[in-house]
N, C-alpha and C positions, 0 to 999 in steps of 0.2 A: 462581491466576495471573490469570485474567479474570473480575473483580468487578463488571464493568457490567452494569446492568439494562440491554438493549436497547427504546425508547421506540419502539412501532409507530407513534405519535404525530407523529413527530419526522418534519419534512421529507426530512432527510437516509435516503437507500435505505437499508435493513439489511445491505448486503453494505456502503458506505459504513460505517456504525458501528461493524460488526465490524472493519474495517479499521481505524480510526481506538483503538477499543480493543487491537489489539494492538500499532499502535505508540504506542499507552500503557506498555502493558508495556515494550515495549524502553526507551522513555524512561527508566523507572524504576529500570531496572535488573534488570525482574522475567523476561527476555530478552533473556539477554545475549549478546554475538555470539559465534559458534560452540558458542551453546544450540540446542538442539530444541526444536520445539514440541510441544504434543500433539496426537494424530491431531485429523485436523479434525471424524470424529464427538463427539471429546471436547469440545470446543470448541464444535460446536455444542449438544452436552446439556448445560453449562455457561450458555451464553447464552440458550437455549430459540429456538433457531431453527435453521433445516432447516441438511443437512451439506453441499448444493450453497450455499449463502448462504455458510458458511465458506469452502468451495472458492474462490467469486469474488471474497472479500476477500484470499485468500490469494496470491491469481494478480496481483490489484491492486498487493501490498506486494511480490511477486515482481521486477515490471515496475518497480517505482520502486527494485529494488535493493536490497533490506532483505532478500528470502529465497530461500535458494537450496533446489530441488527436488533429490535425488539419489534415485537406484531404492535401497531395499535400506538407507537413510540417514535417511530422513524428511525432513522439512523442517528447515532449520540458519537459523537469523541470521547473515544476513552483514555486514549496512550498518546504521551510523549513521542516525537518523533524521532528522538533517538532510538528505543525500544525499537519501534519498526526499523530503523537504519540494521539495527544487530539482528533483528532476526531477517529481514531480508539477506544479508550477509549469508549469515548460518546454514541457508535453501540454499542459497548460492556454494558452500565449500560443501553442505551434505551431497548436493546435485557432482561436485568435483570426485570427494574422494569415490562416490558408487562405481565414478565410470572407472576408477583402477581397482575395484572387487574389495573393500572397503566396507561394513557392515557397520551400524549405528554402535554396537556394542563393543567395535575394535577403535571407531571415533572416538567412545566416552573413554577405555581404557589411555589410549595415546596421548589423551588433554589430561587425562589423570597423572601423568606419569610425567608433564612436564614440569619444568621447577617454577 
């Protein structure tokens, strides 16, 4: 399922890449929603990198809505990877407008108010 060589190389963090390879996979089809994954030790002997790395890619793709955690269940695919694409997005322009004094509630009004 995960065929990327991880590039120690590459600007981008390695919990980054990991995340970014498995919604590769979902894209593909090769994880598909209300698939399992495999343990995240698998995954990271797979990619040759530590299992807390997978862990924080996997909390990453959690948070943007692509994977749901159940005890007893594993991890499931639940979202589309567009979904994640937007709300990745959204942490990304919430994270912008904070640094110029910007407030969730001055965000929702500004979107509200455009045509």
């Amino acid at each position: 399922m995960f065929g990327m060589v991880i590039d120690r190389d590459e600007p981008l963090a390695l919990h980054d890449q990991v995340a970014a390879e498995i919604r590769r996979a979902i894209v593909e089809g090769e994880a598909a929603p209300g698939g399992r994954l495999p343990l995240a030790k698998d995954i990271a002997a797979v990619l040759g990198v530590n299992k807390n790395t997978v862990l924080r890619a996997l909390h990453i793709l959690r948070d943007e809505g692509l994977l749901e955690f159940r005890r007893g269940r594993g991890i499931t695919v639940v979202g589309q990877p567009e979904r994640g694409l937007v709300v990745s997005r959204a942490r990304e322009f919430m994270s912008f407008v904070r640094r110029y004094g910007y407030r969730r509630d001055d965000v929702l009004t500004l979107i509200r108010e455009l045509p």
